[in-house]
ZADREN-328738 format. One record per residue (C-alpha): x, y, z; residue in three letters. Coordinates in steps of 0.2 Angstrom, whole numbers, plus 5000, padded with zeros to 4 digits. Last residue first. Layout:
<recs>
XYZALA
...
</recs>
This chain:
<recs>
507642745051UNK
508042615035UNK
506642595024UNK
505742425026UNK
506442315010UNK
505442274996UNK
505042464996UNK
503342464981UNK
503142584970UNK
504842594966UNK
504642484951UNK
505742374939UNK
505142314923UNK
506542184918UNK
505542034916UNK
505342044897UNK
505041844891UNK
503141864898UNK
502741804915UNK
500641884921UNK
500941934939UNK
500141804949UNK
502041744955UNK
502641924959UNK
501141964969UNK
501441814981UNK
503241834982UNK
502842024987UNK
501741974999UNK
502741855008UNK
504241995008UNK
502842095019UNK
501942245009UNK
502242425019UNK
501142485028UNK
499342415036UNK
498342555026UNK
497542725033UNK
496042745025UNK
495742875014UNK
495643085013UNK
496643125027UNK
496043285035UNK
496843455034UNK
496743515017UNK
494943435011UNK
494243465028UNK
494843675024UNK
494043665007UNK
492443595015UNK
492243725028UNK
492543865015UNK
491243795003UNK
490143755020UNK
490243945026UNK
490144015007UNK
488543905008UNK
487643975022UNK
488144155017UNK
487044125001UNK
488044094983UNK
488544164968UNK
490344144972UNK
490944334973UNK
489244364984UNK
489644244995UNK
491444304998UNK
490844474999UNK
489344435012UNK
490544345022UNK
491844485022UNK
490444585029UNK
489944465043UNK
491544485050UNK
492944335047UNK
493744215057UNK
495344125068UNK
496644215055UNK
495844375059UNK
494444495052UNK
493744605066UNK
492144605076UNK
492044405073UNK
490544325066UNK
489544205078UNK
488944025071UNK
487943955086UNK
487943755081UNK
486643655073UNK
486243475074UNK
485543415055UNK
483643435052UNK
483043365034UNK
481843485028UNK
479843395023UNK
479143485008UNK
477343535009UNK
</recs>
């Protein structure tokens, strides 16, 4: 027999009507059924969309490099006789408020 990982469980309660704050069970049902997959499912698709969208997706860094940084990266940077790449990926300068 299969031991079932137990995660903490909310009360999930469909609403009466559909809404921008949630769905009636019948719209559940349709979404499901539309993706080949249980209402469970079509819940934790939908849930994962919505972390995807409103969540940040990595670390937040320390911002922008410091000018000792920049000297630092510039000196390991392999030195060939064309120098004249130029990026704007990184502000050199801190942008002006």
């Amino acid at each position: 027999m299969a031991t079932r990982y137990t995660a903490e469980q909310i009360a999930f309660r469909y609403r009466v009507t559909d809404s921008p704050s949630g769905v009636t069970r019948d719209t559940a049902k349709r979404i499901a059924e539309q993706l080949g997959v249980d209402e469970t499912q079509a819940i934790h698709r939908a849930l994962h969309e919505l972390a995807l969208r409103v969540l940040p997706q990595y670390e937040p860094d320390d911002g922008p490099l410091s000018a000792a940084q920049m000297r630092q990266i510039k000196k390991m940077a392999p030195q060939g006789k064309l120098r004249s790449v130029r990026s704007s990926l990184f502000d050199i300068e801190p942008a002006k408020k």
